[in-house]
ROMI-44561 format. One record per atom (N, C-alpha, C, O): residue number from 1; atom name; x, y, z; residue in one letter. Coordinates in nm, 4 decimals, m for minus. Atoms other than C-alpha are relative to their C-alpha. Example, Ala and Ser with C-alpha at 12.3 -4.5 7.8 and 13.67 -1.06 7.14 Angstrom:
// ROMI-44561
(1; N; (0.0890; m0.1190; 0.0000); a)
(1; CA; (1.2300; m0.4500; 0.7800); a)
(1; C; (0.0900; 0.1200; 0.0000); a)
(1; O; (0.1936; 0.1181; 0.0665); a)
(2; N; (m0.0820; m0.1190; m0.0060); s)
(2; CA; (1.3670; m0.1060; 0.7140); s)
(2; C; (m0.0770; 0.1090; 0.0730); s)
(2; O; (m0.0261; 0.2198; 0.0899); s)
END
This chain:
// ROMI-44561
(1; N; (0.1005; 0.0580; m0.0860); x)
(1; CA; (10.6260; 11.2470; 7.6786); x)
(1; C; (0.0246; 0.0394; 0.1454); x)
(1; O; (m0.0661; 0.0947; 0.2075); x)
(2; N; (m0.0216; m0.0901; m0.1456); x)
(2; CA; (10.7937; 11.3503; 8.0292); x)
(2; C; (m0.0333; 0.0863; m0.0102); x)
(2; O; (m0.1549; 0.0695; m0.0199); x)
(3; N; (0.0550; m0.1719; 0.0297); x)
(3; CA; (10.7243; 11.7046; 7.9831); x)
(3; C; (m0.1357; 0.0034; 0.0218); x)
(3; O; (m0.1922; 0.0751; 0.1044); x)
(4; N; (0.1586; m0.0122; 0.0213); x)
(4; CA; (10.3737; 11.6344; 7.9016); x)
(4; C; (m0.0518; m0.0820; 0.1108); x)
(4; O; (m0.1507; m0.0306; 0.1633); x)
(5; N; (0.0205; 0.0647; m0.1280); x)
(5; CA; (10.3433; 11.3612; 8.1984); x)
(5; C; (m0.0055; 0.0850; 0.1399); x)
(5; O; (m0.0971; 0.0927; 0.2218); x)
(6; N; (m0.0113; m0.1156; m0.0932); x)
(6; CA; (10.5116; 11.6386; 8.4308); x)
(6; C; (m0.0858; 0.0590; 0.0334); x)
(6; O; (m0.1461; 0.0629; 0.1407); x)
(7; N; (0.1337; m0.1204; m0.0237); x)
(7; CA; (10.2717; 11.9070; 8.3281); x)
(7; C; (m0.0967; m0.0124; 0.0935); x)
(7; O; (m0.1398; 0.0545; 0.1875); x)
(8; N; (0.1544; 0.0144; m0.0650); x)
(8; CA; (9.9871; 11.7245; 8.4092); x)
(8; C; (m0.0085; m0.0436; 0.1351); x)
(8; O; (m0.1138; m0.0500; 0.1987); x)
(9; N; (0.0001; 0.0895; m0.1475); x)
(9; CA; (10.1130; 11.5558; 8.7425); x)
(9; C; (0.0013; 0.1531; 0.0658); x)
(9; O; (m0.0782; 0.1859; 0.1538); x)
(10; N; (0.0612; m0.1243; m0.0987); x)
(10; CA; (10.1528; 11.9208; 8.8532); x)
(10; C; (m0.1219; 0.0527; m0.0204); x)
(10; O; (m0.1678; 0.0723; 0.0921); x)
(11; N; (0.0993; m0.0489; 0.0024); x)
(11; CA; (9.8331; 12.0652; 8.7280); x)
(11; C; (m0.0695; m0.1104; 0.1103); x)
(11; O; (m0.1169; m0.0694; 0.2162); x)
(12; N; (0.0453; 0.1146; m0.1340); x)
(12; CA; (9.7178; 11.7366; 8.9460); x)
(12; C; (0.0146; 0.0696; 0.1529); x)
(12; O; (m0.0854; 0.0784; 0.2241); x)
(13; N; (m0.0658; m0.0567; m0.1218); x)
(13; CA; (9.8880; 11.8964; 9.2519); x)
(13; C; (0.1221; m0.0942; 0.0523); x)
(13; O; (0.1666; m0.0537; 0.1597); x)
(14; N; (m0.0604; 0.0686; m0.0002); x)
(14; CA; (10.1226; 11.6397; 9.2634); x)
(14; C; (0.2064; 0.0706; 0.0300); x)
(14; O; (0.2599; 0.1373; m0.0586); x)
(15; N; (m0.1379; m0.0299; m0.0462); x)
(15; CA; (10.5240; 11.7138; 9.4397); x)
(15; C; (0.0841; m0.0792; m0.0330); x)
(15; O; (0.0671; m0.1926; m0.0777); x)
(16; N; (m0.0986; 0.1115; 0.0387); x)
(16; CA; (10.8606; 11.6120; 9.4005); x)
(16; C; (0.0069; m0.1083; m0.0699); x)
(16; O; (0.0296; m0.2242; m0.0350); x)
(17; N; (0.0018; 0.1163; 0.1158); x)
(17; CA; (10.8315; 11.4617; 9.0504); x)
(17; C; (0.1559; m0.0078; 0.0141); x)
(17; O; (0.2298; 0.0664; 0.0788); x)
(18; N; (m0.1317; 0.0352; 0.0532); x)
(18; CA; (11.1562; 11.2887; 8.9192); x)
(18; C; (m0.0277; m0.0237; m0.1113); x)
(18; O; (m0.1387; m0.0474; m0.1589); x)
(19; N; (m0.0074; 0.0672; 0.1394); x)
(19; CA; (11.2667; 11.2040; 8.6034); x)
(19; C; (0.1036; m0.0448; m0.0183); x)
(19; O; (0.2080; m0.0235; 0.0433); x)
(20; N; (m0.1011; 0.0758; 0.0490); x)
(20; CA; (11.4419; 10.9842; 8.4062); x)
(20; C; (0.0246; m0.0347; m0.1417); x)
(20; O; (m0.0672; m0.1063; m0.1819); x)
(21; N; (0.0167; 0.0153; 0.1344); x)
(21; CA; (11.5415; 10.9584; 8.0360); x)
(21; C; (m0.0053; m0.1411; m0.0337); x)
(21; O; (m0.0207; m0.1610; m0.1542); x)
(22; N; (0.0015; 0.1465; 0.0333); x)
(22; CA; (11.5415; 10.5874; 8.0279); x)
(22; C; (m0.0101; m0.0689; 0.1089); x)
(22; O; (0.0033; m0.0064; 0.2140); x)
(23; N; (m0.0198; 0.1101; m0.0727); x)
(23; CA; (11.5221; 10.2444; 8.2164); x)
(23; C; (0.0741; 0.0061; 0.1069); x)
(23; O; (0.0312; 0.0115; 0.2222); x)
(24; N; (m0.1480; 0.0032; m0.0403); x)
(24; CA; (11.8368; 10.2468; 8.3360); x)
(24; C; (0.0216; 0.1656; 0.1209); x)
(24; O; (0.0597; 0.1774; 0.2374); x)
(25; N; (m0.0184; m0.1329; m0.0900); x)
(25; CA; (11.8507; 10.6004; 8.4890); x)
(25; C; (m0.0987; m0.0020; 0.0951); x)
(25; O; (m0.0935; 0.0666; 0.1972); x)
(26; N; (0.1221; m0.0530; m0.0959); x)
(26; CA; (11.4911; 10.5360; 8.6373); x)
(26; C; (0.0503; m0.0890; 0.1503); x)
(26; O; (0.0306; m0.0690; 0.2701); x)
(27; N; (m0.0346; 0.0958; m0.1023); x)
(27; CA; (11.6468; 10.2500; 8.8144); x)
(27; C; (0.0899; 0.1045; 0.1327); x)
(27; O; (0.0466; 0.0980; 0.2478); x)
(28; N; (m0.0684; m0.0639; m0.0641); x)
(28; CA; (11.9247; 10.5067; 8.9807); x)
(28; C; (m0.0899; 0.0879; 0.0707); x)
(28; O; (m0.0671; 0.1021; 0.1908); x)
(29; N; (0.1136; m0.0800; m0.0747); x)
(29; CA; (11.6416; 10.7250; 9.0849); x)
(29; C; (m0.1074; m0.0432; 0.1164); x)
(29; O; (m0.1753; 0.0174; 0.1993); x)
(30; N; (0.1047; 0.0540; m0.0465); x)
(30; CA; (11.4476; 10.5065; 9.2145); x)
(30; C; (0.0998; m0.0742; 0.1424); x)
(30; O; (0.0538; m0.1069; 0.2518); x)
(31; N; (m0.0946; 0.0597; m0.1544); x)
(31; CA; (11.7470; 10.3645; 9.4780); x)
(31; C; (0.0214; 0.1344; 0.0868); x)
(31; O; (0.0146; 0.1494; 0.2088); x)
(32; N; (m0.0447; m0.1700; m0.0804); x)
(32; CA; (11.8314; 10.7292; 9.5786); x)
(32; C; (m0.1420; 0.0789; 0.0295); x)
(32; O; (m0.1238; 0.1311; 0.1394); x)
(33; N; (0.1279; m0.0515; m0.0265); x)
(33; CA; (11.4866; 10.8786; 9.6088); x)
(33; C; (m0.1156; m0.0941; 0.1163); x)
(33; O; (m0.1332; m0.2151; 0.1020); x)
(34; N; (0.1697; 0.0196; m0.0214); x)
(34; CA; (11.1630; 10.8099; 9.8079); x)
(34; C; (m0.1137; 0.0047; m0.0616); x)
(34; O; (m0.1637; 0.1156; m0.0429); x)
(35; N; (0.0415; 0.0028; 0.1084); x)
(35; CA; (10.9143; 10.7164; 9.5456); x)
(35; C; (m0.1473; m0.0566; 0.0538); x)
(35; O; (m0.1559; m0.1274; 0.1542); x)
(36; N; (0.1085; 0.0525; m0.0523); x)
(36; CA; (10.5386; 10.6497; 9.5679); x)
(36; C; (m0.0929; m0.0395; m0.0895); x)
(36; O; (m0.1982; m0.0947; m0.0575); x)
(37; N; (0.0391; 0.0261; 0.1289); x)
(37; CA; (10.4484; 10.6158; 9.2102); x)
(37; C; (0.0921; m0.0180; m0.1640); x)
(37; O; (0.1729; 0.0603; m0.2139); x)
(38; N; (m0.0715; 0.0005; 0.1318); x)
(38; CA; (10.5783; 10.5084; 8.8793); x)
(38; C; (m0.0189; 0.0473; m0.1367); x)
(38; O; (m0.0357; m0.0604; m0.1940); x)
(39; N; (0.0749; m0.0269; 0.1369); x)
(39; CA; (10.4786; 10.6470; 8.5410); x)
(39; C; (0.1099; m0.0131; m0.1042); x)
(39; O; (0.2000; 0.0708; m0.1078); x)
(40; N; (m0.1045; 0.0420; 0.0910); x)
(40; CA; (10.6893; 10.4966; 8.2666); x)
(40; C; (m0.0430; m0.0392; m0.1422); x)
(40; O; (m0.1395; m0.1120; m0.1653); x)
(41; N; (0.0447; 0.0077; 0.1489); x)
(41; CA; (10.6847; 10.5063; 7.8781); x)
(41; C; (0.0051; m0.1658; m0.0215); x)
(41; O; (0.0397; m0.2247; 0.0809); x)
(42; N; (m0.0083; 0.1443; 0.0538); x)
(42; CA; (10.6770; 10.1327; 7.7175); x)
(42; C; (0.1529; 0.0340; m0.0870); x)
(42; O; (0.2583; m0.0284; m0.0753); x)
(43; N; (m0.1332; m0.0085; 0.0983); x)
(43; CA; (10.9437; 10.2576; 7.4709); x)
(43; C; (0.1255; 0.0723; 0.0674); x)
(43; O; (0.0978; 0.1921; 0.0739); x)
(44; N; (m0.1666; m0.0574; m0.0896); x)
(44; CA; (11.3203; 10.3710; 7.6631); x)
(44; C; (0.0422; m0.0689; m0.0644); x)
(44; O; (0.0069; m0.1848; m0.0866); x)
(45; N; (m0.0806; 0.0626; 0.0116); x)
(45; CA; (11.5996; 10.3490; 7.5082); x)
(45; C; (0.0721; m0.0914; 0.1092); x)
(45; O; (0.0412; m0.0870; 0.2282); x)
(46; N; (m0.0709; 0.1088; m0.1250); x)
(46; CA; (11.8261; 10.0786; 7.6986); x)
(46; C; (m0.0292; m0.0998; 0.0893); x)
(46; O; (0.0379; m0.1953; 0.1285); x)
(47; N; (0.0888; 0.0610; m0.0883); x)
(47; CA; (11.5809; 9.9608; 7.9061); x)
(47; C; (m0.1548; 0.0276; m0.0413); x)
(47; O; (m0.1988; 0.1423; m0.0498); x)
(48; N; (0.1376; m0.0591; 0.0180); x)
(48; CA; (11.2105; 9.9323; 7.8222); x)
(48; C; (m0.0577; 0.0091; 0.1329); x)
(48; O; (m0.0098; m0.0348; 0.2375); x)
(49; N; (0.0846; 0.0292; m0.0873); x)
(49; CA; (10.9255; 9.9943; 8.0195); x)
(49; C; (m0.0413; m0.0978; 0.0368); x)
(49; O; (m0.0715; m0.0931; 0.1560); x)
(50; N; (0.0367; 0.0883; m0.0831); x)
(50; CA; (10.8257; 9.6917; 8.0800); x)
(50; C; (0.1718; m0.1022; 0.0678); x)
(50; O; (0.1835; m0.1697; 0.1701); x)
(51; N; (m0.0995; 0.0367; m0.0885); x)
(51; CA; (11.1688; 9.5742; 8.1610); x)
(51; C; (0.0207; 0.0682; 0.1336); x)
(51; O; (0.1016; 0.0110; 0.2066); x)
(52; N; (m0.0409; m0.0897; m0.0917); x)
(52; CA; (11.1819; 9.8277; 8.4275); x)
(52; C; (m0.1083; m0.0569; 0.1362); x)
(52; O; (m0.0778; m0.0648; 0.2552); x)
(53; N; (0.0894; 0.0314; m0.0660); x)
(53; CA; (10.8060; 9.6934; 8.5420); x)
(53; C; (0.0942; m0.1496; 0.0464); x)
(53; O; (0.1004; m0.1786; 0.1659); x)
(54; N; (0.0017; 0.1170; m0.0284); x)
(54; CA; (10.9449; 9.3685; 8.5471); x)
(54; C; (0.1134; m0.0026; 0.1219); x)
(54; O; (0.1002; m0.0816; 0.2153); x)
(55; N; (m0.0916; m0.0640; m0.1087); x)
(55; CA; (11.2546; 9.5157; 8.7706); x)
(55; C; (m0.0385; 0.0412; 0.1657); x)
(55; O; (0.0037; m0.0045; 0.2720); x)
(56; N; (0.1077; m0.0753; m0.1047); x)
(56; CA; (11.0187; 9.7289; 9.0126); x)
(56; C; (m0.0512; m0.1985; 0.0418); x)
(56; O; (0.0118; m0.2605; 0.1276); x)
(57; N; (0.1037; 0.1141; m0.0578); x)
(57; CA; (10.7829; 9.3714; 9.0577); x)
(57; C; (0.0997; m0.1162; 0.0333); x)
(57; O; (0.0424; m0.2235; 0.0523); x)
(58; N; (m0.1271; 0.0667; m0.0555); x)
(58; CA; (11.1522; 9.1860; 9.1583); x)
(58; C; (0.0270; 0.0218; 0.0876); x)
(58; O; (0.0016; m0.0679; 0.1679); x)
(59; N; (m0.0345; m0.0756; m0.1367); x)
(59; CA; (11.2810; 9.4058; 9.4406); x)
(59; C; (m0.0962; 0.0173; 0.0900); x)
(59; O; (m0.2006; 0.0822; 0.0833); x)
(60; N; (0.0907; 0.0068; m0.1406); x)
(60; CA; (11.1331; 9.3610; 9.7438); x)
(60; C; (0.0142; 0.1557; 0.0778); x)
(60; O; (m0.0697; 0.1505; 0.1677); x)
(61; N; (0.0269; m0.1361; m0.0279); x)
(61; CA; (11.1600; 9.7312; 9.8526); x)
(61; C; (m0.0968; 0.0802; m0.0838); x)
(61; O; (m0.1606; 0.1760; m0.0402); x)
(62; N; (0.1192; m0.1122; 0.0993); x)
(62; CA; (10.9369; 9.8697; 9.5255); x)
(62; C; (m0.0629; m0.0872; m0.0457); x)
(62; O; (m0.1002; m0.0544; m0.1583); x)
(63; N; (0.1299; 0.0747; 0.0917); x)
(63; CA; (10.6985; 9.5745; 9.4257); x)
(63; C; (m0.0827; 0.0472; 0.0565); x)
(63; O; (m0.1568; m0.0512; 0.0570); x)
(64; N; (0.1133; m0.0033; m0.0329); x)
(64; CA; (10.4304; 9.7231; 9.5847); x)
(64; C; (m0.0195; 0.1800; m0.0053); x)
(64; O; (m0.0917; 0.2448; 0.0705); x)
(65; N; (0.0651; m0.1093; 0.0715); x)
(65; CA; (10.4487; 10.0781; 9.3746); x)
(65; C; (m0.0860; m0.0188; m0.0826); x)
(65; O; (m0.0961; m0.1223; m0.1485); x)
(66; N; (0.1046; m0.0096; 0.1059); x)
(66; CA; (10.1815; 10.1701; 9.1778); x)
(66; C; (0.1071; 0.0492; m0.1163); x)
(66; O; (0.1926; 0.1372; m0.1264); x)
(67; N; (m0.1171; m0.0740; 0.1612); x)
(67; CA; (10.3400; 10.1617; 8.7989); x)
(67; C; (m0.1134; 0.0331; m0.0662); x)
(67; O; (m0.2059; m0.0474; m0.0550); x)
(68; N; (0.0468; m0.0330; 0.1524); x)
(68; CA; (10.1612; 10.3276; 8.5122); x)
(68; C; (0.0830; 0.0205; m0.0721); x)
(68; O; (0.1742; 0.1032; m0.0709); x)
(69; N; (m0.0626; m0.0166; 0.1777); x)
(69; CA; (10.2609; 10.2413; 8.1526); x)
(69; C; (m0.0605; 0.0998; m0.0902); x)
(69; O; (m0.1784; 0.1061; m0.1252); x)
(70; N; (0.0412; m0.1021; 0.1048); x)
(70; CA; (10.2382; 10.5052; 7.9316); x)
(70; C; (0.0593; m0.0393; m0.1329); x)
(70; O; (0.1819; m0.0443; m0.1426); x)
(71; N; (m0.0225; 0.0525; 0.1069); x)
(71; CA; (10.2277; 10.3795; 7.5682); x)
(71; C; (m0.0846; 0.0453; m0.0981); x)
(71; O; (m0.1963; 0.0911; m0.0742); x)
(72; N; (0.0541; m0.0092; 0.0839); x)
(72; CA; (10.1650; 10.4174; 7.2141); x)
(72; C; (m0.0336; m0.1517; m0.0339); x)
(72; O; (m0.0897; m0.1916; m0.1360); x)
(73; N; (0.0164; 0.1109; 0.0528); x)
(73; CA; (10.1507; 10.0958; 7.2102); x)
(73; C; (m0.0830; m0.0844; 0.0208); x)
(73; O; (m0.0521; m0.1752; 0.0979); x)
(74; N; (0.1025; 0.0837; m0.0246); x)
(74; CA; (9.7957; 9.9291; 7.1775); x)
(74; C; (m0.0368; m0.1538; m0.0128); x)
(74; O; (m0.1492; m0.2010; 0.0042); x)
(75; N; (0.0395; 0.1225; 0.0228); x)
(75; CA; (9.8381; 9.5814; 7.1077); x)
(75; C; (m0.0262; m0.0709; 0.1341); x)
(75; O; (0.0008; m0.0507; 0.2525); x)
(76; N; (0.0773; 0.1128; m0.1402); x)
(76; CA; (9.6837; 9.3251; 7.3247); x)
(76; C; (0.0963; m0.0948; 0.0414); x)
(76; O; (0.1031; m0.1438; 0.1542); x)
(77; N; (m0.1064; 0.0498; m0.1082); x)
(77; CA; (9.9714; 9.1533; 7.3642); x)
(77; C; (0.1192; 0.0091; 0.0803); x)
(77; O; (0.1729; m0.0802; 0.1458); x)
(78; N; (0.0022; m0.0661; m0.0850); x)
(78; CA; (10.1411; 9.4159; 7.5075); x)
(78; C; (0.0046; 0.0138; 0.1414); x)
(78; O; (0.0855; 0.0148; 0.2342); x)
(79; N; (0.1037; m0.0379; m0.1484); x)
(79; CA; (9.8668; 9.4822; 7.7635); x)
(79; C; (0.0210; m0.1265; 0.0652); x)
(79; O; (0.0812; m0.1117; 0.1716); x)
(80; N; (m0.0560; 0.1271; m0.0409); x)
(80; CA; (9.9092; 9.0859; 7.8371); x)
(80; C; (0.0756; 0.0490; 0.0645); x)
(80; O; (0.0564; 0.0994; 0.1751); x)
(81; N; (m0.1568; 0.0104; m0.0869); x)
(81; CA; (10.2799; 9.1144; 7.9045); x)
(81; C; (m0.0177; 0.0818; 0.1038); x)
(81; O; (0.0002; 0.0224; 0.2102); x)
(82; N; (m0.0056; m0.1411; m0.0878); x)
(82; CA; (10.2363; 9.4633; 8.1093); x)
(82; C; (m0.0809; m0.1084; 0.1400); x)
(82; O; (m0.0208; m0.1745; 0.2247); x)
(83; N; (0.0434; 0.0839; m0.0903); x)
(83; CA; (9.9768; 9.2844; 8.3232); x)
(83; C; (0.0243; m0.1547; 0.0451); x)
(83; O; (m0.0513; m0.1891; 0.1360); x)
(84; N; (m0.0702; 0.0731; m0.0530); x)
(84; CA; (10.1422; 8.9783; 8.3859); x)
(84; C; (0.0811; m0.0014; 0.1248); x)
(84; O; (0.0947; m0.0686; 0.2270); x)
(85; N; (m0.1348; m0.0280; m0.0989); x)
(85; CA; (10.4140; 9.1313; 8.5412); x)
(85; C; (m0.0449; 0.1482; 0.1059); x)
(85; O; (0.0292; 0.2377; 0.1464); x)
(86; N; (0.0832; m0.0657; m0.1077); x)
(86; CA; (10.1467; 9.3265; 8.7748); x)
(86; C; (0.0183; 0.1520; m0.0454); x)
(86; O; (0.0616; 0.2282; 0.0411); x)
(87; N; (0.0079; m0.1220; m0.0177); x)
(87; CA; (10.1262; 9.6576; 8.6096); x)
(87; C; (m0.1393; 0.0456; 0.0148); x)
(87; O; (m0.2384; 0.0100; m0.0489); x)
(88; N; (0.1243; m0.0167; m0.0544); x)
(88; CA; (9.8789; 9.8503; 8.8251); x)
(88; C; (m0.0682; 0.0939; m0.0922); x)
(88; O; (m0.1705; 0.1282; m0.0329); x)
(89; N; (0.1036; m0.0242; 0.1040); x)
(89; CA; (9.7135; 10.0397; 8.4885); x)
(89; C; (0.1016; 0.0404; m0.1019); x)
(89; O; (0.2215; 0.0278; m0.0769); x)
(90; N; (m0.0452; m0.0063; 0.1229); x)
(90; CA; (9.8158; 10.1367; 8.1444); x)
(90; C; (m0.0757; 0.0692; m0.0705); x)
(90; O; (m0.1920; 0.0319; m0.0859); x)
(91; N; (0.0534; m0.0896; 0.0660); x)
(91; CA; (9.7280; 10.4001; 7.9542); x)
(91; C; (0.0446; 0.0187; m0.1417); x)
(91; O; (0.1644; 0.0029; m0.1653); x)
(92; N; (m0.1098; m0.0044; 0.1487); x)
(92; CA; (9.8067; 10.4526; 7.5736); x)
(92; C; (m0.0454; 0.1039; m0.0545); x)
(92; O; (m0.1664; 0.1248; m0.0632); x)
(93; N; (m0.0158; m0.1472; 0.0768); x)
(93; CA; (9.8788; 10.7943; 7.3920); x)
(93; C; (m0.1013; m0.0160; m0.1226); x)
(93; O; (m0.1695; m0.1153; m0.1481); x)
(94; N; (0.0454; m0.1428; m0.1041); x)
(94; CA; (9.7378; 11.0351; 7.3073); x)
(94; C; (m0.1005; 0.0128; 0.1106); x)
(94; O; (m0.2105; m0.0396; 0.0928); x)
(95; N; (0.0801; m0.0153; m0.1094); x)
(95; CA; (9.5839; 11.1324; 7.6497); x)
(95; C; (m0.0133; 0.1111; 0.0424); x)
(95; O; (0.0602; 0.2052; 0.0124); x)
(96; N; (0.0147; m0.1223; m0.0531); x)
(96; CA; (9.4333; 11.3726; 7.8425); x)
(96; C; (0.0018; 0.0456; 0.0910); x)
(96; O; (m0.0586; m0.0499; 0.1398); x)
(97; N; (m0.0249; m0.0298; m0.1228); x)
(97; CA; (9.4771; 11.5310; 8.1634); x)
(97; C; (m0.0762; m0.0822; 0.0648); x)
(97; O; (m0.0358; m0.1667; 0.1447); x)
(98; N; (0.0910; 0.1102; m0.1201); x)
(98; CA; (9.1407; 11.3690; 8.3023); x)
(98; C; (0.0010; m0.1478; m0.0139); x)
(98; O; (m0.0653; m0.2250; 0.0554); x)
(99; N; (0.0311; 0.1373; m0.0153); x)
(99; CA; (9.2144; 11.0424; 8.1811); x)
(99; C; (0.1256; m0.0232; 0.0635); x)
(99; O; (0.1370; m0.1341; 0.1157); x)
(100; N; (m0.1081; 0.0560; m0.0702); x)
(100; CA; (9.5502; 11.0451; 8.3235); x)
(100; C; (m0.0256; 0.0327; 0.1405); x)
(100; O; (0.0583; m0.0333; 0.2018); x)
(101; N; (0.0285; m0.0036; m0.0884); x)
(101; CA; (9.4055; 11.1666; 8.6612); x)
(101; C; (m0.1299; m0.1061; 0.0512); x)
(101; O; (m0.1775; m0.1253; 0.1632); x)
(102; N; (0.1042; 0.1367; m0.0267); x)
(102; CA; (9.1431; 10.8740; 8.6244); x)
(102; C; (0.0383; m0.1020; 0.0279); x)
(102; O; (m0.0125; m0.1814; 0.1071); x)
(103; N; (m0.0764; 0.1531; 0.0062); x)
(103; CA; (9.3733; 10.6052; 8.5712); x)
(103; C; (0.0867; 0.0268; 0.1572); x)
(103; O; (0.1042; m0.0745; 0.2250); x)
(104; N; (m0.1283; m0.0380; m0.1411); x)
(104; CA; (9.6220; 10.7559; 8.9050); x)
(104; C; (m0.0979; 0.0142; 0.0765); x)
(104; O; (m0.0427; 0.0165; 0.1865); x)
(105; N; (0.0756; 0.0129; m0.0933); x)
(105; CA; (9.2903; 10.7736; 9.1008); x)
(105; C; (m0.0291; m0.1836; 0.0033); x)
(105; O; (m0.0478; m0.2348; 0.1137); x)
(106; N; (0.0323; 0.1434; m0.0430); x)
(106; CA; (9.2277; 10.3893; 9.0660); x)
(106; C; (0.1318; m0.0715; 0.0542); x)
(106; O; (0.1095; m0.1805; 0.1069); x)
(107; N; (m0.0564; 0.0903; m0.0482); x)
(107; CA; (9.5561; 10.2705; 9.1651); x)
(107; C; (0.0832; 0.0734; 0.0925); x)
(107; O; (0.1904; 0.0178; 0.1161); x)
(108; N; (m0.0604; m0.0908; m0.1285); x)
(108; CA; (9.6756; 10.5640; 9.4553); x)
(108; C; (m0.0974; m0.0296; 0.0653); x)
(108; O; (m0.2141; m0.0399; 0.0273); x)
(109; N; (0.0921; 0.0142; m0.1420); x)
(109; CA; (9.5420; 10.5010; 9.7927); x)
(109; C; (m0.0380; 0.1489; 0.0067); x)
(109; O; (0.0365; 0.2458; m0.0083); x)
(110; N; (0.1075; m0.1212; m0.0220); x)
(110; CA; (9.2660; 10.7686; 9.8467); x)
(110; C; (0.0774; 0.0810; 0.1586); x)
(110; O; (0.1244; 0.0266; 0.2586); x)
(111; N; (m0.0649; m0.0181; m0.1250); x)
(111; CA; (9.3930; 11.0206; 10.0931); x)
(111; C; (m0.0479; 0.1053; 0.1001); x)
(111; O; (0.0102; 0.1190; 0.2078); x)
END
């Protein structure tokens, strides 16, 4: 799913991606970097995605990134939990370039 997230954030025009194989690593990235968006699977080992949302919407330095969940996972209660804990959209696999540049146009400030 990174790989395929990547791709499309560059075909986007999109710079200085990061990555992270899990929760836990995104967290280390995310203290050492300058970050202006989140795009995170629901499923990481160690750490899920929404543990990570729920992390991000704690810290008073990154509650006010834009997260997208990227998931296979369609249940509604889910989408609940995700939005609870303020995730700014959610997308669920398989996707396509324009819907993942649809969903990152509603919650990036226009520029």
């Amino acid at each position: 799913m990174r790989r395929i997230v990547r791709n499309i954030l560059r075909e986007l025009d999109f710079k200085n991606i990061f990555e992270a194989e899990n929760g836990k690593a995104a967290i280390d990235v995310l203290s050492g970097q300058k970050i202006d968006l989140i795009v995170s699977d629901w499923n990481m080992p160690e750490m899920t995605g929404l543990d990570l949302l729920k992390y991000v919407r704690s810290n008073d330095q990154l509650k006010g990134l834009p997260f997208l969940m990227v998931t296979a996972e369609a249940q509604k209660g889910n989408i609940i939990e995700a939005v609870k804990f303020k995730v700014s959209n959610y997308i669920v696999k398989p996707f396509t370039a324009a819907i993942l540049a649809e969903k990152l146009a509603k919650i990036l400030p226009a520029e």
